[in-house]
N, C-alpha and C positions, 0 to 999 in steps of 0.2 A: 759505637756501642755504649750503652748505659755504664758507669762507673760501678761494678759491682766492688766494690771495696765496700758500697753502702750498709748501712748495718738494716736494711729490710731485707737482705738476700742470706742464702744458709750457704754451705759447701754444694750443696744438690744444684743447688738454681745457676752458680759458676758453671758447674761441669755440663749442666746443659746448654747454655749461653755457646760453652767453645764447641761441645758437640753440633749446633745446630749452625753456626759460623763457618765449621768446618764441612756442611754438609751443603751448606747454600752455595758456599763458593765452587764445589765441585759438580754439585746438579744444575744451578740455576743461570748461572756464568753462561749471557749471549745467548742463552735459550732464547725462541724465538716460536709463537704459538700461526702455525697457519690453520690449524680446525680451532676452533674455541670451545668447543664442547669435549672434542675431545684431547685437547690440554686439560682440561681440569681434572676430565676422570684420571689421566695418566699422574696429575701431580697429590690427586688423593690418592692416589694407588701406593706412587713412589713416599707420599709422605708419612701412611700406614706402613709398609715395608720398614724403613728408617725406624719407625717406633714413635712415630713423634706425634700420631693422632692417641694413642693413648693419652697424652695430658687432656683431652680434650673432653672427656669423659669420666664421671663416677666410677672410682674401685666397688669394692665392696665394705669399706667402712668410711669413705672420704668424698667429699664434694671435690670436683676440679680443684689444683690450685692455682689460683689465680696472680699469684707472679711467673709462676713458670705459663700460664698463657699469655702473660704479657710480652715476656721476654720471648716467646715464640714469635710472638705476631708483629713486633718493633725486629725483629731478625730479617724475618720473612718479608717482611715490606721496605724495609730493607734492600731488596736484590731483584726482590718480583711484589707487584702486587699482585698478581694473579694465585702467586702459591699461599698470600699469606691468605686471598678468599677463601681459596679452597680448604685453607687448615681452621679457616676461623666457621664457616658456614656448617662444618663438622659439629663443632661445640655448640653452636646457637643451634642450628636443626634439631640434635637429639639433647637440648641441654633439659627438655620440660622430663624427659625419663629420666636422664640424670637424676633430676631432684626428685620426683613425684611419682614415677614407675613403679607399678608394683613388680616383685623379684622376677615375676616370668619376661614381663616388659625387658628388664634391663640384660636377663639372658636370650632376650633373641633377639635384641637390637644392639645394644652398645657394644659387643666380642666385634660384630658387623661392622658399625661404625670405625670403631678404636684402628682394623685391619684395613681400613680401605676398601672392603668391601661391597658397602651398602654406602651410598651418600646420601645425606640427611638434608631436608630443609624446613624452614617454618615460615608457618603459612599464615601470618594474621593481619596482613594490610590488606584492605579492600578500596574498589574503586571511587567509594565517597567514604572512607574513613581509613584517616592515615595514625595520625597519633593519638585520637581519640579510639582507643580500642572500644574503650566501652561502647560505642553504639555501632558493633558488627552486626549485620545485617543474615550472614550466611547464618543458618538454622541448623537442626540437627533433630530428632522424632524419633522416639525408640518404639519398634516395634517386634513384638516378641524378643527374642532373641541378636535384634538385630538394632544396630540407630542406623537413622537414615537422613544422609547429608545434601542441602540446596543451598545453592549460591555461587558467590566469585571471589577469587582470590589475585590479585592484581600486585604485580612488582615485586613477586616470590623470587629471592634468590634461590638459585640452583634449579629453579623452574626451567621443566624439559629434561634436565638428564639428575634427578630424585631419582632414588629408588622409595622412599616415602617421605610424607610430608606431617610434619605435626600440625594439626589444622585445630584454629581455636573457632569456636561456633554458640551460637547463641542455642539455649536447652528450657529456657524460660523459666527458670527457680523462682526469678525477679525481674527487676526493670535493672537496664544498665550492667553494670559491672558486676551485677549480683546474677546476672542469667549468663554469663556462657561455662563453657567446658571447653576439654582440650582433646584430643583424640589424636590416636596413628593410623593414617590414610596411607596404603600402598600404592605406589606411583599408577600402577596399571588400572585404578579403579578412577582416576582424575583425567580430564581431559585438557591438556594444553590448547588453549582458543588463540594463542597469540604471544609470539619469543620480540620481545622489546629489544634493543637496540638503547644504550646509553653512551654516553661520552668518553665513560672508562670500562670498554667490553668485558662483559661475565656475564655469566647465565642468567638471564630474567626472564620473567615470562606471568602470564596471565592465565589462571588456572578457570576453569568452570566445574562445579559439583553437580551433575545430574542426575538427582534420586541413586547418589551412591549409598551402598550398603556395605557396612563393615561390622564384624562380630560386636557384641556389648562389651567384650572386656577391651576391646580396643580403648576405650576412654583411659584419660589419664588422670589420676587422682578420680575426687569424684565429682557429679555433677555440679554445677555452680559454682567449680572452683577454677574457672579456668582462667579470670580474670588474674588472679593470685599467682597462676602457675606463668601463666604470661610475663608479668610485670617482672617478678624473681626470677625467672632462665634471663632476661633481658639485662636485669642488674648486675647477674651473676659476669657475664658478659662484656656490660657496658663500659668498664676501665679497661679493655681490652682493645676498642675503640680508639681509644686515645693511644694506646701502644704502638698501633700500626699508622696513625699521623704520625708520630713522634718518629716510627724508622723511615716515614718519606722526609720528613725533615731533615733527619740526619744526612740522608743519600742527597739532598738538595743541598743542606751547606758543603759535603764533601765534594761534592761536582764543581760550586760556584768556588772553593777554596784552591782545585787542581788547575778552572779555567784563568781565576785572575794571576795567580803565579805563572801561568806559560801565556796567558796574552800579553803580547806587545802596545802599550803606549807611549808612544814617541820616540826617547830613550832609554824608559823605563816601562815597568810594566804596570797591569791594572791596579795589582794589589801595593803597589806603590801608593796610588792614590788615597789623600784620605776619606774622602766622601765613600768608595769599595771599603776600606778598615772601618769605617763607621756601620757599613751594613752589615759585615760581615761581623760586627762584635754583636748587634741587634739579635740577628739570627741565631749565635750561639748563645745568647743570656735564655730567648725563647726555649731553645730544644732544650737547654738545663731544666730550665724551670716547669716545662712538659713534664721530663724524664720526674722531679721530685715527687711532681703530683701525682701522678700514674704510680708510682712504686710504695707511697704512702698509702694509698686508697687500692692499692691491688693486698700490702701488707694487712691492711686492716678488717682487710676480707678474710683472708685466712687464719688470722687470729682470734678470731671472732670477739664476740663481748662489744663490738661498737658496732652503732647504727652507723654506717660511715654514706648514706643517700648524699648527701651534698659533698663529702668527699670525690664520690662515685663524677657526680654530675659536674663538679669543679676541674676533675682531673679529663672527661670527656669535651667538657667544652672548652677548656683553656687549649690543649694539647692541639683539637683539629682546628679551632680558629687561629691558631698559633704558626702550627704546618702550614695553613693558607697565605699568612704573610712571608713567611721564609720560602716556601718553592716561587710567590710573587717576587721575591727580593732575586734570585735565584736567575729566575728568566732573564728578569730585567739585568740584572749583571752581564748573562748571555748574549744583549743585546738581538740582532735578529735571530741568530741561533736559538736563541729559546724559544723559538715559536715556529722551529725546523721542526716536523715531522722525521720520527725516529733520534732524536737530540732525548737525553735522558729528561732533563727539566721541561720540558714541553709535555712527555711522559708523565712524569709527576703530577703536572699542573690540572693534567686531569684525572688522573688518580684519587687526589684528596678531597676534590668540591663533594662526594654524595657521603665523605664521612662526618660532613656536619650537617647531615641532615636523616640517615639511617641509626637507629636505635636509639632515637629520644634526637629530633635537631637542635640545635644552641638555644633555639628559644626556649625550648620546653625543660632545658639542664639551667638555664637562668630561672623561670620559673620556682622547678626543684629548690634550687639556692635557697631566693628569696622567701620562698614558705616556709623552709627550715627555719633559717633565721629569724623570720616573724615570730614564729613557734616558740623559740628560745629567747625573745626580748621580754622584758618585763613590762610590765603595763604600767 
């Protein structure tokens, strides 16, 4: 676990840390999911009971905070990646009401969410537009009383078992980032075309909108701003990303550190070796230097007063390109066990690969950097 001696964490963010430590080891311990859909609802269920989806969500005078979701989600992945989707898919699904809802929105969604209730997902990747939001394609047409949605939504997490989906959609204010909106689409008015299958199982799936209809106040915020409301629930998020590499890292050096102490090489063992002492210092400079970035830029969120975009982008793409070489270092320690099915590290290995590539992938958080940076040099 993260050193919280650090001086970014309060008394609060400690006693959550051993609260949720204490609660992974008694739930999550050898759990083992044979339905997949219905693991998740039971770990949103169990993880609202606990109390622990409320961070995930807007009070009434506070934005999420965002070390306590970090420290949730470096816990949680930690022990399962499955429970840290299900607690992080919470926050991202209803994070556009969080911020942008108006009062009725957040009392008849978020109490839902916070409970385990209602499980939330967001819906803005489409079949020909991934990171480029701005040229979504799905529409949206108000008529009387009513907007009315067309299009496809493709590689929706929690797609299939939502109970709604925030769906962002093109309303034509403008060209690009300047036409779309956001809206709350109830699961029962979407149709599931298609449950994808990836390397590290959770719910995805591929939505179709066929001439849905849903009330006018359904929209969130107002028209043309969905581009806005999109980008910010994402940021809001984004060092949270980095939190849940950072606990497969952790769980990968502690795995590779228990194997080389009990594996036998010759008359000594692996971690005798120094070529293993070399990797295994490697590994732990990375997961430190994770842990820094993530709790600096998850700080700097809460405190507000900084634009922290490149902290944000710095700490999401260090942390998961970072976890990629340490669960790699990790296997290979394991020799062919790490590439045994049901072997923790093997587990891992596919765990981390789609966190450098969901919520802005390494190229596009280099990007970010780099434009900041130009921004602030002098001519």
């Amino acid at each position: 676990m993260t050193d919280l001696s650090w001086p970014f964490f309060e008394e609060r963010h400690r006693e959550l840390a051993r609260n949720l430590e204490d609660w992974c080891s008694d739930n999550l311990t050898g759990r083992y999911a044979e339905d997949l859909d219905s693991e998740c609802r039971a770990l949103v269920r169990e993880l609202g009971a606990a109390g622990f989806l409320k961070l995930t969500v807007a009070d009434a005078k506070n934005r999420p905070d965002v070390r306590s979701l970090a420290l949730a989600r470096e816990t949680l992945a930690y022990h399962s990646a499955l429970a840290d989707f299900a607690f992080a898919m919470q926050g991202l699904g209803s994070g556009a009401i969080s911020l942008f809802g108006t009062v009725e929105q957040k009392l008849e969604w978020l109490p839902r969410v916070a409970s385990g209730e209602s499980i939330a997902a967001f819906a803005m990747t489409e079949p020909e537009c991934g990171s480029d939001a701005a040229n979504i394609q799905t529409s949206a047409m108000k008529d009387g009383n009513e907007w009315v949605l067309v299009g496809e939504k493709t590689l929706i997490s929690n797609g299939g078992i939502a109970d709604f989906y925030v769906t962002f959609a093109r309303t034509g204010e403008g060209e690009g980032a300047r036409g779309l909106s956001a809206f709350i689409v109830p699961a029962e008015a979407v149709a599931v075309a298609e449950r994808i299958e990836v390397v590290a199982p959770h719910p995805l799936a591929r939505l179709t909108y066929d001439n849905v209809r849903i009330p006018a106040d359904a929209i969130i915020g107002e028209p043309g701003e969905g581009f806005r409301i999109g980008m910010e629930t994402l940021n809001l998020f984004r060092v949270t990303v980095g939190a849940a590499a950072l606990g497969f890292a952790r769980r990968a050096l502690d795995e590779a550190l228990a194997f080389a102490k009990n594996r036998r090489l010759g008359t000594a063992t692996l971690a005798d070796n120094a070529v293993t002492q070399q990797k295994l210092a490697d590994m732990a400079l990375a997961v430190d230097a994770s842990a820094l970035l993530i709790y600096r830029a998850a700080w700097q969120q809460d405190v507000g007063g900084t634009d922290n975009r490149r902290a944000a982008a710095m700490a999401k793409l260090h942390a998961t390109e970072a976890a990629q070489r340490v669960i790699d270092a990790a296997v290979q320690m394991h020799g062919g066990a790490g590439v045994t099915k049901g072997v923790k590290v093997e587990e891992l290995y596919r765990d981390i690969r789609a966190l450098r590539i969901y919520e802005g992938a390494s190229e596009v958080q280099r990007q970010i950097i780099a434009r900041d940076l130009l921004k602030g040099a002098s001519s």
